[in-house]
C-alpha positions in Angstrom: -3.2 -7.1 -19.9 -6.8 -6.1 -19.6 -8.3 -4.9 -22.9 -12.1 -3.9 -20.9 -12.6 -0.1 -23.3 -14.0 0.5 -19.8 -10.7 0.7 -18.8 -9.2 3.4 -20.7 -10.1 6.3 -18.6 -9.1 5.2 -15.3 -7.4 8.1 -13.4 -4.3 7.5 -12.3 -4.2 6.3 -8.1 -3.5 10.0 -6.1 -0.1 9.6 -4.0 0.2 12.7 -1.2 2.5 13.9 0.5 1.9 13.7 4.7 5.5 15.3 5.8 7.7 12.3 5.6 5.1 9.7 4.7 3.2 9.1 1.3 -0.2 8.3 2.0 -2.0 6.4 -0.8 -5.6 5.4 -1.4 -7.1 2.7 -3.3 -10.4 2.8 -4.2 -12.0 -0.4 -5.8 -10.3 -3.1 -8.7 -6.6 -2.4 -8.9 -5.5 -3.0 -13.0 -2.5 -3.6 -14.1 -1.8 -0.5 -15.9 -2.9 1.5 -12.8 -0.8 -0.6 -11.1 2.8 -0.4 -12.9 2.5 3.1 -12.9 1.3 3.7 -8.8 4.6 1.0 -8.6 6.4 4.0 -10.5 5.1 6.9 -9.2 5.8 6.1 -5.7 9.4 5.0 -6.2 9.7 8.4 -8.1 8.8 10.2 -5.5 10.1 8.5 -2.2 13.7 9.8 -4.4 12.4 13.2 -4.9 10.8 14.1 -1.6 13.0 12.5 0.5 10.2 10.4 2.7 10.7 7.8 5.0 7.6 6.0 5.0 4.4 5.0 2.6 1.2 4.4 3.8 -1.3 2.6 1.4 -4.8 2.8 2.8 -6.8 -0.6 1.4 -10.0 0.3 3.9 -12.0 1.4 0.1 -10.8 -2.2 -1.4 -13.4 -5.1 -1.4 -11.5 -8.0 -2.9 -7.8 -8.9 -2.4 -6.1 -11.3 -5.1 -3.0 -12.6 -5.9 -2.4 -9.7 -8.4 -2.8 -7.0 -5.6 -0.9 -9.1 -2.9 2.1 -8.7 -5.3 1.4 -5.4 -6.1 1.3 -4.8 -2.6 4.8 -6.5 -1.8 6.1 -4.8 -4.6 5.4 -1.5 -3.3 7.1 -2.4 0.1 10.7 -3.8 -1.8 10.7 -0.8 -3.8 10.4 1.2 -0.9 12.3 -0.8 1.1 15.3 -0.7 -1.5 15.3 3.3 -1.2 15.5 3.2 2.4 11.5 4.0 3.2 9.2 1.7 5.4 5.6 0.5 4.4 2.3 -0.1 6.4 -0.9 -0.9 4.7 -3.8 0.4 6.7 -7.4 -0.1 7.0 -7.5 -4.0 5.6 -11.1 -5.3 6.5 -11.7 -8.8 7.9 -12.5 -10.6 5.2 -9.3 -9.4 3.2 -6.9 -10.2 5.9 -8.7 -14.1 5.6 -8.4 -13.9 2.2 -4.8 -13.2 1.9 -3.9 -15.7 4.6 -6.0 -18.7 2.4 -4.1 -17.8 -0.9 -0.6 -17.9 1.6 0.3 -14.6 0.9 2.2 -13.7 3.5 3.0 -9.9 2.1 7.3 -9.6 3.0 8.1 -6.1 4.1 4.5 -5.2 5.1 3.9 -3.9 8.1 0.3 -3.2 9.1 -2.2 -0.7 10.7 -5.9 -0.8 11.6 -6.4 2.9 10.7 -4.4 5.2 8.5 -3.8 7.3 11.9 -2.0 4.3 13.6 0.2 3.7 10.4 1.1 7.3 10.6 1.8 6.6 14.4 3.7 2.9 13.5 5.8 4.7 11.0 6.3 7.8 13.1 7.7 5.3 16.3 11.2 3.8 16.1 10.1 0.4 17.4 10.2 -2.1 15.0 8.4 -4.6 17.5 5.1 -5.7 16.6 2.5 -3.1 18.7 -0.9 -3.0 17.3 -3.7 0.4 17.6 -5.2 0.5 20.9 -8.2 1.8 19.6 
């Protein structure tokens, strides 16, 4: 657990409601208090809004580690388990590289250039890979 007093006021990660989707946005470091409880929050409310789908936008994060690669596939099972799909959107190049060297290969993720074309990805039946035209 991170003891940094820095820490202490971190507000909470915002989760909103698009229709049937959850669109989350992560800004910056990830810790693991912030984390648990975005792992919570969004499993509390796929249940009591009824959505189908989560979109986590990762276009404001610079560094991916281990810890958020888990985080990340954590959020996706949890979804997964109450029947809603996951895209992450927005990963930058030097994430996606990143992920692949520490062989995180991120089960139940889907993924989106944009947080438009996860909209569109979760919004489309097809479970075929298709990838934003734009």
């Amino acid at each position: 657990m991170n003891h940094d007093p820095s820490l202490a006021g971190q507000a909470p990660v915002p989760v909103l409601r698009l229709g049937d989707v959850l669109l989350i946005t992560l800004q910056g470091d990830l810790h693991d208090g912030t984390a648990e409880q975005l792992q919570q929050d969004i499993a509390e409310q796929i249940v009591r809004s009824r959505v189908t789908g989560v979109v986590i936008d990762i276009s404001g994060v610079e560094i991916v580690d281990s810890f958020l690669g888990r985080v990340l596939a954590e959020i996706a099972a949890s979804a997964r388990l109450l029947a809603a799909r996951t895209v992450v959107a927005g990963m930058r190049p030097a994430v996606a590289i990143t992920l692949v060297e520490l062989g995180l290969s991120l089960p139940g993720l889907r993924t989106a250039l944009s947080t438009e074309a996860a909209l569109e990805l979760l919004a489309g039946a097809s479970d075929g890979p298709r990838r934003d035209p734009r």
